[in-house]
C-alpha positions in Angstrom: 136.8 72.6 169.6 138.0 75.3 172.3 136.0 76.2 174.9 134.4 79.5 175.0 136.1 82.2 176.7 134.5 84.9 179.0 132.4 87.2 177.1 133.7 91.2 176.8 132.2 94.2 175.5 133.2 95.0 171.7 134.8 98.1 172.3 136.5 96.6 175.7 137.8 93.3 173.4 139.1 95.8 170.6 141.4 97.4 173.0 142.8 94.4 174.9 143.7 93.0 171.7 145.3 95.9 171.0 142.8 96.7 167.9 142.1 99.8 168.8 141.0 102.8 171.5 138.1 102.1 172.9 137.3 105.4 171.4 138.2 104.4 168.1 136.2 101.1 168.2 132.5 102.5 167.0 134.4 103.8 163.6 135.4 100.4 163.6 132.3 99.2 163.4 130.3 101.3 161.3 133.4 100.2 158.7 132.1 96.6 158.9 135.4 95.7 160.4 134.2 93.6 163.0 131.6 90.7 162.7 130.6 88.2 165.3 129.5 84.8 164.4 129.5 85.9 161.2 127.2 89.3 161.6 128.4 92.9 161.4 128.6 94.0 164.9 126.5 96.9 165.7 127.0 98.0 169.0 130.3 98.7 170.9 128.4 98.2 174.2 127.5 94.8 172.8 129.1 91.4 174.4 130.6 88.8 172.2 132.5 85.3 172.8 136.2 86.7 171.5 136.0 83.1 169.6 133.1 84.3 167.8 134.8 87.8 166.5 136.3 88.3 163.3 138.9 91.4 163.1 139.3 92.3 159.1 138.2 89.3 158.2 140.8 86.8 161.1 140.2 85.4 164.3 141.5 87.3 167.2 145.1 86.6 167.6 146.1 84.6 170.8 142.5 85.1 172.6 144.0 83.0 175.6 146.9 85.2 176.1 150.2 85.5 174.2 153.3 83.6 175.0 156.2 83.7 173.0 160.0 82.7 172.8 162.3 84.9 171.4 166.1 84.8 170.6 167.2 87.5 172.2 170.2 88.7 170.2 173.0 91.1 171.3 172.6 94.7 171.4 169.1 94.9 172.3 167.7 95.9 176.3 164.8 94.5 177.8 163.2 97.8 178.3 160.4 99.9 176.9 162.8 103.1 177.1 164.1 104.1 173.9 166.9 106.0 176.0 168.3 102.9 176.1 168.8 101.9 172.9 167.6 99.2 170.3 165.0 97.0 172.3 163.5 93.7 172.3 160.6 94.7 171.6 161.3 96.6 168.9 161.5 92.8 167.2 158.0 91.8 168.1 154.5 92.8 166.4 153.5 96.4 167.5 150.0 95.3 168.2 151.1 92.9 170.9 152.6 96.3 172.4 149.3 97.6 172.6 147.3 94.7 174.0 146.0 95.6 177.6 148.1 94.4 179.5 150.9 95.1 176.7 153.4 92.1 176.5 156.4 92.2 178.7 159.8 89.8 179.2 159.7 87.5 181.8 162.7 88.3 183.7 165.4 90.4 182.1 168.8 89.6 180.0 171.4 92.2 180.0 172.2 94.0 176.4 175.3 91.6 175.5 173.5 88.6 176.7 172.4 86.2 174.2 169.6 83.2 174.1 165.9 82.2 175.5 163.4 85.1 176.7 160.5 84.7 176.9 157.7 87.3 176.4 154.1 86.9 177.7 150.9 89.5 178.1 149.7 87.0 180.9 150.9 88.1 184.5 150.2 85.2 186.5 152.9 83.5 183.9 155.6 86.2 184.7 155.1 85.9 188.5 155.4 82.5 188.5 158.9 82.0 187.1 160.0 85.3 188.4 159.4 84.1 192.1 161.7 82.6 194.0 159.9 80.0 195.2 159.5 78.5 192.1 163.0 77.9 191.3 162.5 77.9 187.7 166.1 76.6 186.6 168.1 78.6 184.0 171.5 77.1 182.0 173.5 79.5 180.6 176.8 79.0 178.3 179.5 80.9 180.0 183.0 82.1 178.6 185.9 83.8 180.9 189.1 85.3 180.6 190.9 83.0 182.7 190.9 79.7 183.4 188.4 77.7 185.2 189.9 75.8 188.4 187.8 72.7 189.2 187.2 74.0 192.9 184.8 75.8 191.1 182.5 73.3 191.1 181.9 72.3 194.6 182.2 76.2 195.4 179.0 76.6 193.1 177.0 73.6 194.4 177.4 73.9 198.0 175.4 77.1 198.0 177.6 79.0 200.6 179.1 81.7 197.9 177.5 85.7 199.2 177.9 87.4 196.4 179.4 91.4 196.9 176.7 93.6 198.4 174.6 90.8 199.6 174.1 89.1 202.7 172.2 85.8 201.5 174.5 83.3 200.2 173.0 82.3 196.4 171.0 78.6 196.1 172.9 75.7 194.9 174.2 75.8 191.4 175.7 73.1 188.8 178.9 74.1 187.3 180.3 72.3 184.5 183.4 72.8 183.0 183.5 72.6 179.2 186.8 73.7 178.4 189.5 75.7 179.4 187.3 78.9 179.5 184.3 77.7 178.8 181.4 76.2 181.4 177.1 75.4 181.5 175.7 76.7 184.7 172.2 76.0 186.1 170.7 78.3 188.0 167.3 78.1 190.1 167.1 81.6 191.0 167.8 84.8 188.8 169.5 87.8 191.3 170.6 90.9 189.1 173.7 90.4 186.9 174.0 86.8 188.5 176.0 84.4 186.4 178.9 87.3 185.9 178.5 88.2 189.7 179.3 84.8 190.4 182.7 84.5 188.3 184.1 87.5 189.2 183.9 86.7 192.9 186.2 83.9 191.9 188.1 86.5 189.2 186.7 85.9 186.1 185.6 88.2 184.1 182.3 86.7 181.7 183.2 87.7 178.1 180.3 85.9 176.5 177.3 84.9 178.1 173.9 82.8 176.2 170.9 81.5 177.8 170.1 78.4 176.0 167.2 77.0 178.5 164.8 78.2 180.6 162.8 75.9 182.7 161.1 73.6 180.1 161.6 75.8 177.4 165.0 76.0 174.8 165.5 78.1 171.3 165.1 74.6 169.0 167.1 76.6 166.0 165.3 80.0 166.1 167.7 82.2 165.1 169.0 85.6 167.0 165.6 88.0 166.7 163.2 85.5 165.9 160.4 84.5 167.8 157.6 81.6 167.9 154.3 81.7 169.6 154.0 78.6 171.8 150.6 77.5 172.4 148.8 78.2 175.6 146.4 75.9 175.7 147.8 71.7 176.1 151.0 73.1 178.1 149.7 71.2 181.8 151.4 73.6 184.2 150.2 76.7 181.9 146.8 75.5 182.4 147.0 75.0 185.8 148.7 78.6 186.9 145.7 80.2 183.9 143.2 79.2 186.0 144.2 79.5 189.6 
C-alpha cells in the first residue's frame, strides 16, 4: 500500500492537479464531483490525503508527480510559444499543462531532432539532469554530409575541442563510427546545439540527428509522439532526489 502523502486543502489539491481554479473548486463540490474516502467533500478549505480523493469517480492521476517519456518526433519545438509552431506539448494531456507547477521538458531538442525527452512536473528531477555536475550521459544517432575521418574519435574523447564562441573546451565524449556517414555519440553534458556544434567544427554538417538514450532511460518501441508514464515511485535515484 503507498504511503500517505502530505495532506492539502481541497480547493489547493484541485488546482495542482490541474482540476480546476481554485475559484472554480466549491462548484466542484457542491456537484458531488469530489469525495474523499468515499464521502462527498463539503468544504474547499477542508484537508484531505490526495490518496484518499476521488475526482469524477478516479484517483488523482500521478499524486507523486508526473514523469513521462515521450518520442519527440520532428517538427515539433520544446516551447510553450505557439509562435513557434507545432509543440511538444501539444501531444500531451492538457491537464498535465495545468498542474501547478505545469509539466515542462527536461532539457530541450531542437525542431528536426528526433528521440527520448522526457517531461516531468517535479523540479528537483529537471535540475538534476540539467546540471552539469551530474553528467547525465546522452547518445545520440548522428548522420553527416561528409565522411567521418577516424581522428575523430580521439579528437572527441580527449576533451580538448572549444567549440566557436566558447572558451571552455567540451567534457570527454565517445565517438563511434557506424558507417561512412553515420556515428553514436555520448555526451555527459548538454551545451546549446551541441552534437551539430561539434561536427561542424570538424566540417560536417548534421543532416539527421535522434536521441535514442538518456541516462537510464531509452524509447523501448514508443513510436514518434507517443508517450508512457514511468513510475515514480521504486526508481532508487528518483526516490532519493524526491526526498532530499
Amino acid at each position: 500500500m503507498s504511503a500517505a502523502l502530505p495532506p492539502l486543502r481541497l480547493d489547493h489539491l484541485l488546482s495542482h492537479y490541474g482540476y480546476c481554479s481554485r475559484r472554480e473548486s466549491r462548484d466542484w463540490l457542491r456537484a458531488g464531483r469530489v469525495t474523499v474516502n468515499g464521502a462527498p467533500a463539503k468544504s474547499p478549505s477542508d484537508k484531505a490525503d490526495p490518496l484518499a480523493v476521488l475526482v469524477d469517480g478516479a484517483p488523482v492521476e500521478c499524486p507523486r508527480g508526473i514523469l513521462a517519456l515521450l518520442h519527440k518526433p520532428a517538427g515539433c519545438v520544446c516551447s510553450h510559444d505557439s509562435r513557434e509552431g507545432p509543440s511538444v506539448y501539444d501531444l500531451l494531456p492538457a491537464q498535465w499543462l495545468r498542474r501547478n507547477p505545469p509539466v515542462t521538458t527536461v532539457g530541450r531538442l531542437d525542431k528536426d531532432t528526433t528521440g527520448v525527452l522526457l517531461i516531468t512536473d517535479l523540479g528537483a528531477l529537471v535540475q538534476r539532469w540539467t546540471s552539469p555536475k551530474h553528467k547525465e550521459p546522452k547518445i545520440y544517432e548522428v548522420t553527416v554530409d561528409a565522411d567521418l575521418r577516424p581522428e575523430l574519435i580521439p579528437l572527441f574523447a580527449a576533451g580538448t575541442l572549444v567549440l566557436e564562441d566558447e572558451d571552455k573546451p567540451c567534457l570527454p565524449a565517445k565517438l563511434e563510427i557506424l558507417g561512412p556517414r553515420t556515428a553514436r555519440l555520448e555526451l555527459v553534458e548538454g551545451r546549446y546545439h551541441q552534437v551539430k556544434r561539434m561536427f561542424a567544427s570538424q566540417g560536417c554538417t548534421v543532416t539527421r540527428l535522434h536521441r535514442s538514450r538518456f541516462g537510464e532511460f531509452e524509447l523501448g518501441g514508443l513510436a514518434p509522439g507517443q508517450w508512457r508514464l514511468v513510475p515514480v515511485e521504486g526508481v532508487p535515484h528518483l526516490e532519493s532526489v524526491l526526498h532530499q
